[in-house]
C-alpha atoms as a printed R data frame, in Angstrom:
    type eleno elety resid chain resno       x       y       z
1   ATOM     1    CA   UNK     A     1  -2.484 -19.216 -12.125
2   ATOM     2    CA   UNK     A     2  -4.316 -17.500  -9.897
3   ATOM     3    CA   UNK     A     3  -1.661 -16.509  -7.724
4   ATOM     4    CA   UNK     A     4   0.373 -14.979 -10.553
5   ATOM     5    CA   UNK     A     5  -2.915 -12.484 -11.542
6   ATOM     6    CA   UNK     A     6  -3.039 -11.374  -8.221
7   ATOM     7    CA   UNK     A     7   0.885 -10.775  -8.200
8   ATOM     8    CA   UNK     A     8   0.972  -9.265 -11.778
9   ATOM     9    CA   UNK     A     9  -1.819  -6.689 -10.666
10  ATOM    10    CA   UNK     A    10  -0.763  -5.768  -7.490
11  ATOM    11    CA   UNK     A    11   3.045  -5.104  -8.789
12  ATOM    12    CA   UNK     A    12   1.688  -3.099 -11.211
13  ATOM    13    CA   UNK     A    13  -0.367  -1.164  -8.532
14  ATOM    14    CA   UNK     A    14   3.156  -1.472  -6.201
15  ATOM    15    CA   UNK     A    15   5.479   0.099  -9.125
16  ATOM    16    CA   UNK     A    16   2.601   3.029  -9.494
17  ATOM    17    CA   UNK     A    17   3.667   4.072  -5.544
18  ATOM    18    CA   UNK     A    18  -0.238   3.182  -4.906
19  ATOM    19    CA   UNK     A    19   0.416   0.279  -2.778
20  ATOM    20    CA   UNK     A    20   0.162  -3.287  -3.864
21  ATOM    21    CA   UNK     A    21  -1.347  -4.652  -0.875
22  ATOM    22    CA   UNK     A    22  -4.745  -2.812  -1.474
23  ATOM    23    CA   UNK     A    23  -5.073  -5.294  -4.518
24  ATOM    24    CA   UNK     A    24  -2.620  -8.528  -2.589
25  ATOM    25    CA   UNK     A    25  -4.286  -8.499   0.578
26  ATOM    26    CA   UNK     A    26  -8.472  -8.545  -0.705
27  ATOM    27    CA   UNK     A    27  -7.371 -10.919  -3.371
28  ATOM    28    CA   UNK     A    28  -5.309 -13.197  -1.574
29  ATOM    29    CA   UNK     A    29  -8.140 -13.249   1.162
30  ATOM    30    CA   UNK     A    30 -11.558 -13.790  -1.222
31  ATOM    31    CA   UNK     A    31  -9.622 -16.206  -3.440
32  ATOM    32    CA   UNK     A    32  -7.112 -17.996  -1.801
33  ATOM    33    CA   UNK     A    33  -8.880 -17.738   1.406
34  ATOM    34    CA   UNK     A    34  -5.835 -17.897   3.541
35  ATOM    35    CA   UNK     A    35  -5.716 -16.348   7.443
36  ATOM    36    CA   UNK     A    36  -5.634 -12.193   7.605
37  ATOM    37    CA   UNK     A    37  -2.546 -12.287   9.013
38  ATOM    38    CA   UNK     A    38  -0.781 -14.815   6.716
39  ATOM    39    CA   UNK     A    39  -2.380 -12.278   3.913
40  ATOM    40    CA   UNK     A    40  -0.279  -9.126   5.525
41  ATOM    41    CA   UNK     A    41   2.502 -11.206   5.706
42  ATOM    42    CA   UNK     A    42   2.559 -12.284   2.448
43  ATOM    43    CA   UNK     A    43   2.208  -8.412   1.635
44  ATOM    44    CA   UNK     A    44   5.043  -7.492   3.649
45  ATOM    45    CA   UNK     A    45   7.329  -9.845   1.354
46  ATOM    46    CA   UNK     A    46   5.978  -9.263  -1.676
47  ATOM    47    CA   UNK     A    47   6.400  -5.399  -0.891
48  ATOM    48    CA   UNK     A    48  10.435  -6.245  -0.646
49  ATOM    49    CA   UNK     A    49  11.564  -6.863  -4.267
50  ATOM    50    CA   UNK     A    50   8.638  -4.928  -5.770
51  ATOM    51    CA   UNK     A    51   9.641  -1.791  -4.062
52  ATOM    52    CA   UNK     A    52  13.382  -2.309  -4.734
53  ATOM    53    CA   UNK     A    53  12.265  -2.190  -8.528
54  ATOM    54    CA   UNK     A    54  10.041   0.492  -8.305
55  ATOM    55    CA   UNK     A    55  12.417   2.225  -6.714
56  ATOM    56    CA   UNK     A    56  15.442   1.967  -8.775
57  ATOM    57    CA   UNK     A    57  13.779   3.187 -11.780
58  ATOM    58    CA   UNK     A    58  11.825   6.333  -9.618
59  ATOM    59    CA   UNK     A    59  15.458   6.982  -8.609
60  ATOM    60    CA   UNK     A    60  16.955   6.822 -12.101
61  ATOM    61    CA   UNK     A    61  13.786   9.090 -13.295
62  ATOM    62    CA   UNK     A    62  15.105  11.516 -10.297
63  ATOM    63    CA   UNK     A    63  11.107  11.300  -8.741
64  ATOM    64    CA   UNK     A    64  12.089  10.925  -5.299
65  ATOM    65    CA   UNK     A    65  12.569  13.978  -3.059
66  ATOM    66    CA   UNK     A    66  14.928  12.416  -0.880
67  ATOM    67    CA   UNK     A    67  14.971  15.504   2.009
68  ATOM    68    CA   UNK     A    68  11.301  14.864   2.304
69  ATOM    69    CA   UNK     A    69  11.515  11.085   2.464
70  ATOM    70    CA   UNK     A    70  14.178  10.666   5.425
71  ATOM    71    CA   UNK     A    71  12.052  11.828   8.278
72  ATOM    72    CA   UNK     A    72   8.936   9.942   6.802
73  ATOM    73    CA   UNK     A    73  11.308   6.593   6.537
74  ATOM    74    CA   UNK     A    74  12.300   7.042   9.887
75  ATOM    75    CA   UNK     A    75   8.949   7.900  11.264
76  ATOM    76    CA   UNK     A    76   7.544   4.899   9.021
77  ATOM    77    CA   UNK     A    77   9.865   2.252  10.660
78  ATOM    78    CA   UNK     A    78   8.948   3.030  14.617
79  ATOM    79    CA   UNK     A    79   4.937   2.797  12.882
80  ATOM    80    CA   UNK     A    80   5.727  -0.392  11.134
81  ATOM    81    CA   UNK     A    81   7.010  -1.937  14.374
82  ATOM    82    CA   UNK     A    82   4.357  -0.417  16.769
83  ATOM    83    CA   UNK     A    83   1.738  -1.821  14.003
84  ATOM    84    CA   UNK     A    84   3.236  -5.040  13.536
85  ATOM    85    CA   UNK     A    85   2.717  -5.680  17.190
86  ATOM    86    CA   UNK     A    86  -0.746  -4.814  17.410
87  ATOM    87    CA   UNK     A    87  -1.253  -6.929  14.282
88  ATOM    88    CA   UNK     A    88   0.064  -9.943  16.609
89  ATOM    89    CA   UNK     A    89  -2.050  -9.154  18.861
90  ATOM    90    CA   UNK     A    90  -5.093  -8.690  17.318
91  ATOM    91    CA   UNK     A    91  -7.755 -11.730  16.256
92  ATOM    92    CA   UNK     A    92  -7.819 -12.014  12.598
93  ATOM    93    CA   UNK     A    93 -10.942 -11.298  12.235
94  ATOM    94    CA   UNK     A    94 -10.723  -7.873  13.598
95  ATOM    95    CA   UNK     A    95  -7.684  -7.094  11.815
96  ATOM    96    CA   UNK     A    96  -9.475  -7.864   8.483
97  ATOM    97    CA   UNK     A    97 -12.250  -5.281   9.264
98  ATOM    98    CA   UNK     A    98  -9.689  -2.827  10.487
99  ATOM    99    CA   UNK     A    99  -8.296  -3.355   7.035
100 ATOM   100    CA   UNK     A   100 -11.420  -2.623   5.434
101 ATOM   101    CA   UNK     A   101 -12.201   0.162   7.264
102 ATOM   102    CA   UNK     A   102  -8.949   1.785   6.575
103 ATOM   103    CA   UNK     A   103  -9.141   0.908   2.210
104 ATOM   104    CA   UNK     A   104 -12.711   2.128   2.831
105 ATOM   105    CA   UNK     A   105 -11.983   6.029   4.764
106 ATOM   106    CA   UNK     A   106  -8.950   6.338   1.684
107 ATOM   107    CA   UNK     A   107 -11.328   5.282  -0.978
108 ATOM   108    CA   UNK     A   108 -13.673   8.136   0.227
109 ATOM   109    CA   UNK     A   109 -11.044  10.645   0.950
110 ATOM   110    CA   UNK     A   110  -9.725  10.303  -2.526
111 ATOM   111    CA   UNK     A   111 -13.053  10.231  -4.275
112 ATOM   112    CA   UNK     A   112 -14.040  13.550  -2.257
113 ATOM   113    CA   UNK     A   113 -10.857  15.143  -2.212
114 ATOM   114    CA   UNK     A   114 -10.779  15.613  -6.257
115 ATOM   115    CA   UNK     A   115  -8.047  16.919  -8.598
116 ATOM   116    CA   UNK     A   116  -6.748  20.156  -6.592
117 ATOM   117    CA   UNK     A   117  -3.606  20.634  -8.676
118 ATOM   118    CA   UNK     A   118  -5.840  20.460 -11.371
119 ATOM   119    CA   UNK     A   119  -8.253  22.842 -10.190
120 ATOM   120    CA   UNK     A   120  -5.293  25.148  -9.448
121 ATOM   121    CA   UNK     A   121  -4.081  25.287 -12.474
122 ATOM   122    CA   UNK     A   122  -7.767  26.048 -14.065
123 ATOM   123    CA   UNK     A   123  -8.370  28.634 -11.767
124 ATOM   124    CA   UNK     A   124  -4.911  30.731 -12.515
125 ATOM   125    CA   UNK     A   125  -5.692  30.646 -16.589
């Protein structure tokens, strides 16, 4: 049962275009207590079929500025495979705080950065 919380929440995270695995990954690691890297893993599949959903119905909404995604895809796949292989090669241990580290610097960036479109739009009235 378990399990199928943490999947529920972090799809719904996943179909948001948040990123599911800053929900999978803690939870799968404080309550199912498996190895870091078995967590990412898992996170790496799970991302498969809940980004083909999320993304046929951003597509269908026309929400995707496909000009502006190319270049990040391709940039995103030579990252994914430099990171993958530093993942392997990294202790879990140290790829758990690395993990941390990074949810905690985006946590603060987003709580600092506030609502600038919003702040825009204020400031023109």
């Amino acid at each position: 049962m378990i399990l199928f919380i943490i999947g529920l929440a972090s799809g719904i995270i996943s179909g948001m275009g948040i990123g599911g695995g800053a929900i999978l990954i803690p939870a799968l690691v404080i309550f199912v207590q498996p190895e870091q890297h078995i967590a990412q893993s898992v996170n790496l599949l799970f991302f498969i079929p809940t980004a083909i959903i999320a993304l046929i119905i951003h597509i269908k909404n026309k929400r995707i500025d496909f000009k502006m995604a190319w270049p990040i895809i391709l940039a995103g796949l030579a990252g994914a495979y430099m990171g993958s292989q530093l993942a392997l090669n990294l202790n879990g241990r140290t790829l758990r705080k690395l993990f941390g580290v990074f949810l905690l610097i985006m946590g603060v960036y987003e709580l600092l950065r506030g609502d600038k479109k919003h702040q825009a739009i204020q400031k023109n009235k």
